[in-house]
PDB file of N, CA, C and O in Angstrom, chain B, residues numbered from 101:
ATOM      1  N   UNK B 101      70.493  45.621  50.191  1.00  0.00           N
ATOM      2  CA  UNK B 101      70.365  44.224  50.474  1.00  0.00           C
ATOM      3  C   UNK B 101      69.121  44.017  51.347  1.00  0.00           C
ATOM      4  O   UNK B 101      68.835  44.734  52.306  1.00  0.00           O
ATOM      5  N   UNK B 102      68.433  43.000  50.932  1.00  0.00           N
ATOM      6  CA  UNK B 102      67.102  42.638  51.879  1.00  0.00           C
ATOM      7  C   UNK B 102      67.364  42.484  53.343  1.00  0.00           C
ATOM      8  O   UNK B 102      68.486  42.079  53.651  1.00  0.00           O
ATOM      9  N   UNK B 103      66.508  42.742  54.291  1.00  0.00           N
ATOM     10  CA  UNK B 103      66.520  41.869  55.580  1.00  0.00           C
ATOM     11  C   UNK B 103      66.558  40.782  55.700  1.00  0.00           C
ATOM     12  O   UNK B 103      65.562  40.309  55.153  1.00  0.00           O
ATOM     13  N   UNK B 104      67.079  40.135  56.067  1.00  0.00           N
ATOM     14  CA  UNK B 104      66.996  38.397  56.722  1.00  0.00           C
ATOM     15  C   UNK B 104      66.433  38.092  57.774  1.00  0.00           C
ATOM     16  O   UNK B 104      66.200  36.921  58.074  1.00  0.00           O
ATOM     17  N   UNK B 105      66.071  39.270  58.627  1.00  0.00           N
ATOM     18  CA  UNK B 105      65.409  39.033  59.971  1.00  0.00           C
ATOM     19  C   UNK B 105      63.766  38.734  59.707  1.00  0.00           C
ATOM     20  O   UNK B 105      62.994  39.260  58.905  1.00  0.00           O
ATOM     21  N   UNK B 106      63.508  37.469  60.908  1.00  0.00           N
ATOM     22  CA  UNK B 106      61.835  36.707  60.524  1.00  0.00           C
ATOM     23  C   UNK B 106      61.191  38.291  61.756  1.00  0.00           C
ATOM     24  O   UNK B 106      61.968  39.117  62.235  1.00  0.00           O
ATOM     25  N   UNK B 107      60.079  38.287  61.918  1.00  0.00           N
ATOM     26  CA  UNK B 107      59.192  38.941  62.521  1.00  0.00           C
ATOM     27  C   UNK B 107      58.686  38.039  63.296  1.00  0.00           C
ATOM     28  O   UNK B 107      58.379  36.951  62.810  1.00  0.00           O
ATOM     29  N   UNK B 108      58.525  38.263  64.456  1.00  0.00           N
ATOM     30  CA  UNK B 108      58.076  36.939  65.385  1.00  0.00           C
ATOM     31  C   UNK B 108      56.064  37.274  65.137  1.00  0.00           C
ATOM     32  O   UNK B 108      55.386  38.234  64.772  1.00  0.00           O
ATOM     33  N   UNK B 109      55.758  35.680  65.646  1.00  0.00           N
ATOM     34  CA  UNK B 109      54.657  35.416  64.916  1.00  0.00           C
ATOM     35  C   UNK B 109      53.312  36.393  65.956  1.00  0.00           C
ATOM     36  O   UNK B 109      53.471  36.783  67.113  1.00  0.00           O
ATOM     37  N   UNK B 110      52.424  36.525  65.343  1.00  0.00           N
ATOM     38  CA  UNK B 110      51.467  37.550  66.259  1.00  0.00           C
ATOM     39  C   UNK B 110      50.091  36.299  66.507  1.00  0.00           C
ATOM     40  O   UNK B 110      49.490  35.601  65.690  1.00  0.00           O
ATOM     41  N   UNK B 111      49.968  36.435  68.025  1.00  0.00           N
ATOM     42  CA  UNK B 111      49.174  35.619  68.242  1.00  0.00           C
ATOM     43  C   UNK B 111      47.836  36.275  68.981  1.00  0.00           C
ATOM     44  O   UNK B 111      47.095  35.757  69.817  1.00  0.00           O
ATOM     45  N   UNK B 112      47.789  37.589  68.382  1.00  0.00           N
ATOM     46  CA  UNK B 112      46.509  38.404  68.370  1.00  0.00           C
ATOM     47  C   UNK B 112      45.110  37.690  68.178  1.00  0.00           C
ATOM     48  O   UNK B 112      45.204  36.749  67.390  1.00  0.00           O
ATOM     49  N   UNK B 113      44.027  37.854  68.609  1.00  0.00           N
ATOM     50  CA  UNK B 113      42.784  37.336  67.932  1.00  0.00           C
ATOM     51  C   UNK B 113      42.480  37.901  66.824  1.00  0.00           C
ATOM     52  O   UNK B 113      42.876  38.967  66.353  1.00  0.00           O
ATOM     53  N   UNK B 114      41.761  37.143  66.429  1.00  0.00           N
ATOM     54  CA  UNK B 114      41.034  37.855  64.668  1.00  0.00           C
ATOM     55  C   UNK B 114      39.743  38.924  64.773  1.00  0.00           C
ATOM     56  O   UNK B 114      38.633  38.782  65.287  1.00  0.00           O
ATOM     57  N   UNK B 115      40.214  39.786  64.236  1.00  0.00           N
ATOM     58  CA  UNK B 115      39.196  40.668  64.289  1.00  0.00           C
ATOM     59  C   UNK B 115      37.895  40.537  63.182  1.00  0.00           C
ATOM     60  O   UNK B 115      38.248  40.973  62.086  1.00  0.00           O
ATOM     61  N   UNK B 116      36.933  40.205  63.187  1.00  0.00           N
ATOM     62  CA  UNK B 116      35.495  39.977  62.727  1.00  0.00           C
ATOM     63  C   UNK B 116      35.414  41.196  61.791  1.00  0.00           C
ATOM     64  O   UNK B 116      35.045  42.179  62.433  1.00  0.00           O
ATOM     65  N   UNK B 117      35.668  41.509  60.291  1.00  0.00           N
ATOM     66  CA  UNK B 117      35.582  42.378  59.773  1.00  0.00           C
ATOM     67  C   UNK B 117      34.320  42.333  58.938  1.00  0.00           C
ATOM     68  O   UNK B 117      34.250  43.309  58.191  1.00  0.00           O
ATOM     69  N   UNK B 118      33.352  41.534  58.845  1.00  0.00           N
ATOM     70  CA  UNK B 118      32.118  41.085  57.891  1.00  0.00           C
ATOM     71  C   UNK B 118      31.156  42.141  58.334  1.00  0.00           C
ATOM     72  O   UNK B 118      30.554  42.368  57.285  1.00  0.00           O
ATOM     73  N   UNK B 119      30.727  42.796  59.093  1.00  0.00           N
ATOM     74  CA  UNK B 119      29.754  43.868  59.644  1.00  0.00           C
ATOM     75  C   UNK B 119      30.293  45.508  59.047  1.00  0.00           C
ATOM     76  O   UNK B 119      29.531  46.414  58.710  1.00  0.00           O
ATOM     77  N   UNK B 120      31.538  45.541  59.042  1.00  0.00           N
ATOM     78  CA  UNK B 120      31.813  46.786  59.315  1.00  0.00           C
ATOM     79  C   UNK B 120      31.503  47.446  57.783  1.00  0.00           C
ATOM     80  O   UNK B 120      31.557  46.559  56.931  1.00  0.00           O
ATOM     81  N   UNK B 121      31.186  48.809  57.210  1.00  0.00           N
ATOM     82  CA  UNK B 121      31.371  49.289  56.117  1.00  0.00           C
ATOM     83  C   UNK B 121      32.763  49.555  55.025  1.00  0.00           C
ATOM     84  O   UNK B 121      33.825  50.093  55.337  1.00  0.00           O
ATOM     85  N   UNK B 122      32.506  49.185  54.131  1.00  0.00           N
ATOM     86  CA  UNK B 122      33.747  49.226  53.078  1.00  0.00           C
ATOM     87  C   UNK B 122      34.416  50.710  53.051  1.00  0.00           C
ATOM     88  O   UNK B 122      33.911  51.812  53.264  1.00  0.00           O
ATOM     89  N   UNK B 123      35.551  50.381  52.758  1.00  0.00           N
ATOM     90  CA  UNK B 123      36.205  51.934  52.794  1.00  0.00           C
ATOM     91  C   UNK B 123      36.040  52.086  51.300  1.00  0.00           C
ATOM     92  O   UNK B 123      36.844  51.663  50.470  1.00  0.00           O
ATOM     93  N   UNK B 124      34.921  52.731  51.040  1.00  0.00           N
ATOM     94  CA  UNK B 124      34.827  52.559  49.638  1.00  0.00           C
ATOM     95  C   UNK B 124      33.886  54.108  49.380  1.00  0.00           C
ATOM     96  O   UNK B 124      32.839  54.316  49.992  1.00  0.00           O
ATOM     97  N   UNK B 125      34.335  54.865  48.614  1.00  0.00           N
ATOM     98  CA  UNK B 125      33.664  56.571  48.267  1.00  0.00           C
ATOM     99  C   UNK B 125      32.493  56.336  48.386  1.00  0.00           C
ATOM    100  O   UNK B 125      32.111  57.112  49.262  1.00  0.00           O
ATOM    101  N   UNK B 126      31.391  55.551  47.942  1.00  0.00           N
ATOM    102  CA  UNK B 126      30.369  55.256  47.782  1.00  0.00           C
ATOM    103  C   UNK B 126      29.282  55.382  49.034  1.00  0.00           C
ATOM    104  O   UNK B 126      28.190  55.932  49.178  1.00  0.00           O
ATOM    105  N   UNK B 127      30.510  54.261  50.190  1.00  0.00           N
ATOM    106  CA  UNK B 127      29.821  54.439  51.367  1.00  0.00           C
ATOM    107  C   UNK B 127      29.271  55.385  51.911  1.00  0.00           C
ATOM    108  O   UNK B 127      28.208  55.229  52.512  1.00  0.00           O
ATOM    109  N   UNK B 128      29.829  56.466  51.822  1.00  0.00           N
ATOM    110  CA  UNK B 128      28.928  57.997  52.258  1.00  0.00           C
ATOM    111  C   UNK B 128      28.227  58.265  51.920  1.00  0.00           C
ATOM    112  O   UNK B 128      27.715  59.326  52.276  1.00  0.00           O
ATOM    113  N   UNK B 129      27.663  57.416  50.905  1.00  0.00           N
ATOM    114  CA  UNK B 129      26.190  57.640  50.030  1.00  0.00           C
ATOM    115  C   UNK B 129      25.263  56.972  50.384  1.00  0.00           C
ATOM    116  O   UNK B 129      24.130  57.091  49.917  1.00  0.00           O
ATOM    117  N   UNK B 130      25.655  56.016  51.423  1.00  0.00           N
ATOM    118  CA  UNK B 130      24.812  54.725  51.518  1.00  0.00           C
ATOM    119  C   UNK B 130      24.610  53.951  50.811  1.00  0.00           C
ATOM    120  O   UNK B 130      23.488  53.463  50.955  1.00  0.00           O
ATOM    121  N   UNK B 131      25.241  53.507  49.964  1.00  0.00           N
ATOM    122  CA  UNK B 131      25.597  52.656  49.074  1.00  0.00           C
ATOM    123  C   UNK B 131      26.408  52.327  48.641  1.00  0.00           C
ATOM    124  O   UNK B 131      27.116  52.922  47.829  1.00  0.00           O
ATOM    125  N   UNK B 132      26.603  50.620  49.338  1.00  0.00           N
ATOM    126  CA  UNK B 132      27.935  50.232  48.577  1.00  0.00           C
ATOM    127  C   UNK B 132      27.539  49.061  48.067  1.00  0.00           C
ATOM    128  O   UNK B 132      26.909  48.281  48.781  1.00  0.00           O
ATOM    129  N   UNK B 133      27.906  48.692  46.486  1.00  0.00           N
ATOM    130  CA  UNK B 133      27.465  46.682  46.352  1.00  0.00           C
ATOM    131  C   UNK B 133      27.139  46.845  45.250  1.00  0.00           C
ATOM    132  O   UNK B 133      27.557  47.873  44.717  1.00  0.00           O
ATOM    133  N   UNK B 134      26.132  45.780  44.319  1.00  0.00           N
ATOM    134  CA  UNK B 134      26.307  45.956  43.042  1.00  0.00           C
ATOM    135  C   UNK B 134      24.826  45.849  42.945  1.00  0.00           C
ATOM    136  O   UNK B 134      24.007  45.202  43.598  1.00  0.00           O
ATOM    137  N   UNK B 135      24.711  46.711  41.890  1.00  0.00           N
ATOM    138  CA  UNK B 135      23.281  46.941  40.987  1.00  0.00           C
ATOM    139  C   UNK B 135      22.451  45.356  40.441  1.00  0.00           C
ATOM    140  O   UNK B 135      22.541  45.439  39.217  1.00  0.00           O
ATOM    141  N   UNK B 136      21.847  44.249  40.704  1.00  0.00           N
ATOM    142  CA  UNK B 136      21.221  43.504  40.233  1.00  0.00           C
ATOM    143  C   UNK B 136      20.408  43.326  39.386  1.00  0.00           C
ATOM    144  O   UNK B 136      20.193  42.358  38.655  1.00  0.00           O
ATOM    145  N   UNK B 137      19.764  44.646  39.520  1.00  0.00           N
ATOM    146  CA  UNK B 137      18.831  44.866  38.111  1.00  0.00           C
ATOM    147  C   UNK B 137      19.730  45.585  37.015  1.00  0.00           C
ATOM    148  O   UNK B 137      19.273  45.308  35.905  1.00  0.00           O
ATOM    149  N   UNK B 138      20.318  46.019  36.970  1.00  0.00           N
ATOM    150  CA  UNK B 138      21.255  46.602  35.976  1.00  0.00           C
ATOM    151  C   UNK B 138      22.103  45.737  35.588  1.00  0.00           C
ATOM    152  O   UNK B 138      22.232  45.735  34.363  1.00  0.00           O
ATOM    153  N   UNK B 139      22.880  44.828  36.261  1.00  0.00           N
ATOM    154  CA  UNK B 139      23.340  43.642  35.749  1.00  0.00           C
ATOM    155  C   UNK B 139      22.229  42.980  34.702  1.00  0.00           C
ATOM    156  O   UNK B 139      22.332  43.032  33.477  1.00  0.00           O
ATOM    157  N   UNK B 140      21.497  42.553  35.198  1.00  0.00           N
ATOM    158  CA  UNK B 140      20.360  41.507  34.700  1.00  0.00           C
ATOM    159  C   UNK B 140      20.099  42.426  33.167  1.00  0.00           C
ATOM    160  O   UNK B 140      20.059  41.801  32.107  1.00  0.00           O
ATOM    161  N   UNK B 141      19.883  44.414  33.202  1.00  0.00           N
ATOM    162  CA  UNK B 141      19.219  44.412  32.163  1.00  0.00           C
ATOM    163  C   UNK B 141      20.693  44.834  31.331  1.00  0.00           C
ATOM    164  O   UNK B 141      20.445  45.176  30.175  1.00  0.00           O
ATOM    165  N   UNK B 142      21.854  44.870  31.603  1.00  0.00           N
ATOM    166  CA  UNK B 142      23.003  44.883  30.656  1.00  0.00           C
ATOM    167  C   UNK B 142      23.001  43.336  30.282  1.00  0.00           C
ATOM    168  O   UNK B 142      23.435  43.227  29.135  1.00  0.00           O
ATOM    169  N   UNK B 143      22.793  42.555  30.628  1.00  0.00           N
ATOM    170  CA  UNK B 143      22.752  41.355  30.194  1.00  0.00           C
ATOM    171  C   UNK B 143      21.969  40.590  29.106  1.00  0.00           C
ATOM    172  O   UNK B 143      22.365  39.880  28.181  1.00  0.00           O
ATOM    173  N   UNK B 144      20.427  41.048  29.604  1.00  0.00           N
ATOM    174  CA  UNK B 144      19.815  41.283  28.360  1.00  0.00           C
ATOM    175  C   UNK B 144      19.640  41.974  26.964  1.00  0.00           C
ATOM    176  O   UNK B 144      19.123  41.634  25.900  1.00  0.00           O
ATOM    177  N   UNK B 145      20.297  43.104  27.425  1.00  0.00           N
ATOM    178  CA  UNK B 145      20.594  44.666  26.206  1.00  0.00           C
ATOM    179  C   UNK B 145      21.844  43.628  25.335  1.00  0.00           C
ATOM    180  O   UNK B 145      21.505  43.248  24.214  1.00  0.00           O
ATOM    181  N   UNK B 146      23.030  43.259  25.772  1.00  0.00           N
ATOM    182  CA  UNK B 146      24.421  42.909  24.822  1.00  0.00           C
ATOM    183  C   UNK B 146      23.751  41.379  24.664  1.00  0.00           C
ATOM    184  O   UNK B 146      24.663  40.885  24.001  1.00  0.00           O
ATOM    185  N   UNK B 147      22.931  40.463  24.797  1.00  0.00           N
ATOM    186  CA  UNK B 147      22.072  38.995  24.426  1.00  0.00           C
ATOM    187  C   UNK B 147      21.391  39.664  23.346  1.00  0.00           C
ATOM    188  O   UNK B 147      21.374  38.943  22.348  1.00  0.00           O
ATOM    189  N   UNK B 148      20.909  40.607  23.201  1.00  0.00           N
ATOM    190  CA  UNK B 148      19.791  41.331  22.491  1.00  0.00           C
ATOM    191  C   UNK B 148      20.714  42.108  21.124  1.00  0.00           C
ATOM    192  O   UNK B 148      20.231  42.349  20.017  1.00  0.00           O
ATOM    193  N   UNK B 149      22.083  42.391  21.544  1.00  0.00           N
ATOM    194  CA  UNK B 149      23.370  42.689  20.504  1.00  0.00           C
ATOM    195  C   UNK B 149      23.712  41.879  19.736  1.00  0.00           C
ATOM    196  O   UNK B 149      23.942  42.139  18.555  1.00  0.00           O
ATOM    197  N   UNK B 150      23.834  40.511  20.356  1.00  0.00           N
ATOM    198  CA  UNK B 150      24.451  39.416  20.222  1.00  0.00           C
ATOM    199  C   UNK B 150      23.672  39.004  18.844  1.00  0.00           C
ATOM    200  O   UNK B 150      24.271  38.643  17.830  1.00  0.00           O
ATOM    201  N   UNK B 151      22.332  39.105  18.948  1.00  0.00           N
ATOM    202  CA  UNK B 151      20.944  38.572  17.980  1.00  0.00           C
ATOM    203  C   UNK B 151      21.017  39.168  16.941  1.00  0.00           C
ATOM    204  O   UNK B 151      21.143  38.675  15.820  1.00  0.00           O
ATOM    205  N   UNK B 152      20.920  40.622  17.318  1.00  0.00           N
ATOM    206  CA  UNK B 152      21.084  41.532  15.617  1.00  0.00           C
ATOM    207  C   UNK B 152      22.198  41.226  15.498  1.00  0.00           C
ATOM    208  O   UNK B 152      21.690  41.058  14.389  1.00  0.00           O
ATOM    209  N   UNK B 153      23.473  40.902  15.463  1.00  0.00           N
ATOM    210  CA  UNK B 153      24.304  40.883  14.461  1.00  0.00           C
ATOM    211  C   UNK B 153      24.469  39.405  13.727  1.00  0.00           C
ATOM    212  O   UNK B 153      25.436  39.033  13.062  1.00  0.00           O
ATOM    213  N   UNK B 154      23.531  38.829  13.962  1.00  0.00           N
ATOM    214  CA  UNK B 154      23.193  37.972  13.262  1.00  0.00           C
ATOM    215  C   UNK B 154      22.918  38.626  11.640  1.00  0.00           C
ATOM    216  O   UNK B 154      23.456  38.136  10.648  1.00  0.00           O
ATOM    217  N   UNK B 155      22.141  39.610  11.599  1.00  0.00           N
ATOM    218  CA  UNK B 155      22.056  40.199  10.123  1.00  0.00           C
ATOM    219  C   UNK B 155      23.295  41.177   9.917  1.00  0.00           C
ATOM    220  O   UNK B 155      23.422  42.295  10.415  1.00  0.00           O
ATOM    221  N   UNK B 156      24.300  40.424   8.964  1.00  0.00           N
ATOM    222  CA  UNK B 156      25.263  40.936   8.526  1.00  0.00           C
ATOM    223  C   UNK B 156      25.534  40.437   7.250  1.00  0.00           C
ATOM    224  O   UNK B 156      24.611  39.926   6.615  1.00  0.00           O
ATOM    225  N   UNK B 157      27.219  40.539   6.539  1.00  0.00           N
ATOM    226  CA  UNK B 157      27.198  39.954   5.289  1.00  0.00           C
ATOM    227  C   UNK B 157      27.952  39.063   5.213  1.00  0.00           C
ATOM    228  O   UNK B 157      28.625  38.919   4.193  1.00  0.00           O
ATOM    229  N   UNK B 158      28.084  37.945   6.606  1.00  0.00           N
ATOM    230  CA  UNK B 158      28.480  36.930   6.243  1.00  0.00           C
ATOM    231  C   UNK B 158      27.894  35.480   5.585  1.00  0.00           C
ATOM    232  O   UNK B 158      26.694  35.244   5.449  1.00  0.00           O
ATOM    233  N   UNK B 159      28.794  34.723   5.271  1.00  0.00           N
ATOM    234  CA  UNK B 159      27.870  33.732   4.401  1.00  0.00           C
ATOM    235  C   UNK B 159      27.664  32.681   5.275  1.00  0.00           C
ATOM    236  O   UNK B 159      26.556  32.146   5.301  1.00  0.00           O
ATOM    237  N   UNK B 160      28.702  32.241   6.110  1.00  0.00           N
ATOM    238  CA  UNK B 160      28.814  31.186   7.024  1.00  0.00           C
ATOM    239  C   UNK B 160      27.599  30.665   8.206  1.00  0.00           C
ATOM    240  O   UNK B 160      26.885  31.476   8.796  1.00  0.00           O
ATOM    241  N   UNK B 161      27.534  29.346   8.389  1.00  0.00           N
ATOM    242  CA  UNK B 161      26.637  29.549   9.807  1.00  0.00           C
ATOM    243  C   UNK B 161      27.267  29.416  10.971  1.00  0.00           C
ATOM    244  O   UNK B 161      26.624  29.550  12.012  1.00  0.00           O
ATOM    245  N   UNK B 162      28.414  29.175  10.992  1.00  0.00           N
ATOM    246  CA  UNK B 162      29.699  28.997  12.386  1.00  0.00           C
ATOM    247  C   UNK B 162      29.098  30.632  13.377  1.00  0.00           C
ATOM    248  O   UNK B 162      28.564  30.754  14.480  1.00  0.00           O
ATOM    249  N   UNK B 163      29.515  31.634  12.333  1.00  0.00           N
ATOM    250  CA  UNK B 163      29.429  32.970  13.091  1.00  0.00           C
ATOM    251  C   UNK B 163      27.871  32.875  14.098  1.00  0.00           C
ATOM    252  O   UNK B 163      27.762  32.788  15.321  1.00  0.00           O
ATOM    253  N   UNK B 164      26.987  32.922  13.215  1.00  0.00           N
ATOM    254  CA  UNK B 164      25.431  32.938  13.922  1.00  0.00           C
ATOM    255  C   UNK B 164      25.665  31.730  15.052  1.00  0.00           C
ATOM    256  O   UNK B 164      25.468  32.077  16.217  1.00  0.00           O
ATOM    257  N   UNK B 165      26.017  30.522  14.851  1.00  0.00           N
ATOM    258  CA  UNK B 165      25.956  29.995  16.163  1.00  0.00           C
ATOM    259  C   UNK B 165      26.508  29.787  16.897  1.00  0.00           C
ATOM    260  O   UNK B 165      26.049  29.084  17.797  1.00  0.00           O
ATOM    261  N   UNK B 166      28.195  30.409  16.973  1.00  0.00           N
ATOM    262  CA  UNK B 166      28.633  31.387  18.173  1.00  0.00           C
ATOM    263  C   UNK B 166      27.907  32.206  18.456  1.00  0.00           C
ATOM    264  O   UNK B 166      27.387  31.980  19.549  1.00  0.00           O
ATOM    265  N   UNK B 167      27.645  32.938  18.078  1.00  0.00           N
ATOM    266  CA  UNK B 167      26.161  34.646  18.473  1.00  0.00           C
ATOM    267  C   UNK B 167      25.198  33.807  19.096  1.00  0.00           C
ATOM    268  O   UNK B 167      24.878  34.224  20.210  1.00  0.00           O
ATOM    269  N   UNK B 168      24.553  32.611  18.690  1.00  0.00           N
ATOM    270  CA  UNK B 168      22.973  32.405  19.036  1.00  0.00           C
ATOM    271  C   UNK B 168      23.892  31.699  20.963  1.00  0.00           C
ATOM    272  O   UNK B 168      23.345  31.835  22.057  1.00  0.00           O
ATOM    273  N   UNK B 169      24.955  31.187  20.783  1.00  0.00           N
ATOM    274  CA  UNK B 169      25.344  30.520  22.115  1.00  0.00           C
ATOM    275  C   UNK B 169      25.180  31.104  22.573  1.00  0.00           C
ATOM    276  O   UNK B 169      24.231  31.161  23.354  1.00  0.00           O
ATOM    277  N   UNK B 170      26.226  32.140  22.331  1.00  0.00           N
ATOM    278  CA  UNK B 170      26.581  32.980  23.621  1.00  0.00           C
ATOM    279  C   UNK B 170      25.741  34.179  24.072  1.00  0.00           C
ATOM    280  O   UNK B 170      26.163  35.122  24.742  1.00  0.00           O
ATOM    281  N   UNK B 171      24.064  33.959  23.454  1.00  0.00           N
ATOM    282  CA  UNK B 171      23.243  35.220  24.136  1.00  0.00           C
ATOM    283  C   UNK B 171      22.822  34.330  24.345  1.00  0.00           C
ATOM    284  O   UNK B 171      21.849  34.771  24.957  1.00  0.00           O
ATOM    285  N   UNK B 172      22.636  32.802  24.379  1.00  0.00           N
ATOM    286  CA  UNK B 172      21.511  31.803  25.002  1.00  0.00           C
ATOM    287  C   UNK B 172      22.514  31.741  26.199  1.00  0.00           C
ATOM    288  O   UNK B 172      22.055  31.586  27.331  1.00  0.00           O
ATOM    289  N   UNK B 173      23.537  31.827  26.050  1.00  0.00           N
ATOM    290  CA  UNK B 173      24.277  31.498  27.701  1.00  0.00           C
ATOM    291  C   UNK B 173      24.282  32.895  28.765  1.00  0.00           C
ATOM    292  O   UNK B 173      24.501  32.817  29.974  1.00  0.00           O
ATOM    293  N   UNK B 174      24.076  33.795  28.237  1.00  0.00           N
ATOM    294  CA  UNK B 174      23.561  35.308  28.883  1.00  0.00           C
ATOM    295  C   UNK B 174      22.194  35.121  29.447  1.00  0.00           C
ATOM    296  O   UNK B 174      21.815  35.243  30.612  1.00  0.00           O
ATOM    297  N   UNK B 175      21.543  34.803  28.382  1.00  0.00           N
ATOM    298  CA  UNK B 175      19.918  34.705  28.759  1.00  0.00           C
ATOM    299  C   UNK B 175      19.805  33.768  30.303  1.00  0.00           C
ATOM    300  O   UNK B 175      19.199  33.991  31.351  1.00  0.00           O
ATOM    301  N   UNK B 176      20.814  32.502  29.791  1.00  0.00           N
ATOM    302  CA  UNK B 176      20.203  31.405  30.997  1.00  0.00           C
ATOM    303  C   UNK B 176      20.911  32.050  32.392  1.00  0.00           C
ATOM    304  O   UNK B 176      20.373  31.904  33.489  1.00  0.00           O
ATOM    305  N   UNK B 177      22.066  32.715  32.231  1.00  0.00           N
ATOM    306  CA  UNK B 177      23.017  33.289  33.700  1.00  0.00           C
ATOM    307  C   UNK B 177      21.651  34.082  34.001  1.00  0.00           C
ATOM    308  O   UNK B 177      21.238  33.859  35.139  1.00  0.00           O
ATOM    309  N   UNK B 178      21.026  34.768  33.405  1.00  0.00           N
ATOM    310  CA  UNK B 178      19.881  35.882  34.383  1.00  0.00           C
ATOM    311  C   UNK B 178      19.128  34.977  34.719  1.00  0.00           C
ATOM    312  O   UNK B 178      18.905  34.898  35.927  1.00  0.00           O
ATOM    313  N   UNK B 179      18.514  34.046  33.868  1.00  0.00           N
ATOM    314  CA  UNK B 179      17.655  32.812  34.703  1.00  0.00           C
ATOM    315  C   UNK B 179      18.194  32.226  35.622  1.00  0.00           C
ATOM    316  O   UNK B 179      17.504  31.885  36.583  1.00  0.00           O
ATOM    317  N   UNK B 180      19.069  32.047  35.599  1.00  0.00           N
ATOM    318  CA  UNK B 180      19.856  31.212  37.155  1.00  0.00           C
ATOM    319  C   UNK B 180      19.599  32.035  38.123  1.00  0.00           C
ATOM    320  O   UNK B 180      18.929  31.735  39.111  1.00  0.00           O
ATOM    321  N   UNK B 181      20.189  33.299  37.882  1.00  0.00           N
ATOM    322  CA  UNK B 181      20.116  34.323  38.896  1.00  0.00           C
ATOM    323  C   UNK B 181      19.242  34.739  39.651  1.00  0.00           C
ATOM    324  O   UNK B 181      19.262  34.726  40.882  1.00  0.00           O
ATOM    325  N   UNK B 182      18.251  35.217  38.802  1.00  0.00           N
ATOM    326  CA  UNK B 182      16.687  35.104  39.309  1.00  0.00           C
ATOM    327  C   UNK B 182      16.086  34.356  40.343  1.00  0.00           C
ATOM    328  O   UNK B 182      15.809  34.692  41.494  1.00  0.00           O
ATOM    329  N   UNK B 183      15.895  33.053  39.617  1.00  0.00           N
ATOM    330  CA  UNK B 183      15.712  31.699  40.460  1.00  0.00           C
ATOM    331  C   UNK B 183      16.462  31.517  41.903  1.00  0.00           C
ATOM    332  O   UNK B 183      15.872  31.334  42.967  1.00  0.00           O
ATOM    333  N   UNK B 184      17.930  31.608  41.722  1.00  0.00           N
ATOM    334  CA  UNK B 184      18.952  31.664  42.624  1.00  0.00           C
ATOM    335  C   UNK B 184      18.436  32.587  43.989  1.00  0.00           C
ATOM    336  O   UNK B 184      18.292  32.331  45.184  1.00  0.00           O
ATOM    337  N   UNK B 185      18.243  33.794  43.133  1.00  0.00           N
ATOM    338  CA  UNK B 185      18.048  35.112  44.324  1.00  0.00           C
ATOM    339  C   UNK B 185      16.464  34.692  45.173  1.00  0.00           C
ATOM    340  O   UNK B 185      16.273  34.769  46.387  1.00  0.00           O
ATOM    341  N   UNK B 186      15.542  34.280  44.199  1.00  0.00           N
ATOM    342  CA  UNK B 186      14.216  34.166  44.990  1.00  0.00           C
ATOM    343  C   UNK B 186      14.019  33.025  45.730  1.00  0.00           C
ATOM    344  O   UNK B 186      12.850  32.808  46.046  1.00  0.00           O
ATOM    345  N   UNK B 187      14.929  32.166  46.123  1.00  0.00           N
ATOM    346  CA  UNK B 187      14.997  31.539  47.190  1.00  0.00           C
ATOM    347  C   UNK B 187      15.613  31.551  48.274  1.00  0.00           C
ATOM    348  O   UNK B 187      16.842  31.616  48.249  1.00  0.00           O
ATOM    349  N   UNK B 188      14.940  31.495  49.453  1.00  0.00           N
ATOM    350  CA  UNK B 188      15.415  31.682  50.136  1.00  0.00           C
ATOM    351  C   UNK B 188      16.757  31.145  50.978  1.00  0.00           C
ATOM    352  O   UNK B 188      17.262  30.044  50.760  1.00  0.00           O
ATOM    353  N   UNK B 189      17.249  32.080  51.961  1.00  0.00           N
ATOM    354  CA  UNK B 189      18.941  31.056  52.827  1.00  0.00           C
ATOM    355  C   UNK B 189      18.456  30.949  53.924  1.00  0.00           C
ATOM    356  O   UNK B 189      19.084  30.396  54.826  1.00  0.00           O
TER     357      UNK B 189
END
């Protein structure tokens, strides 16, 4: 059967955890966080997937312009990004 008993409330201060390093394997490497250029060029590589399979043996144009969207909407996320990152905070 569960407890029913509350835990009385903790009126500790907050500890500031934004500085400290991630407990994350990596950290011992000096590196923890995500690759930006590797994002950006997986992004371009599967936009660039997206295009060739445009030549296939379908007859339809529905398929190609789902494909042509959704590497034009890849393409523009790295343009945002770009733009985004080279300005300054």
């Amino acid at each position: 059967m569960a407890n029913t008993e509350l835990e009385s409330a903790s009126y500790d201060p907050v500890v500031d955890t934004r500085n400290e390093v991630p407990e994350v394997p990596s950290a011992a490497w000096g590196w923890s966080g995500e690759s930006n250029k590797a994002m950006r060029v997986a992004a371009i590589v599967v936009a660039a997937f997206l295009l060739f399979m445009i030549i296939g043996n379908h007859h339809g144009k529905v398929e190609d312009l789902w494909l042509v969207g959704f590497a034009v909407a890849l393409v523009g996320l790295v343009v945002r990004d770009v733009i985004v990152r080279r300005k300054p905070r």
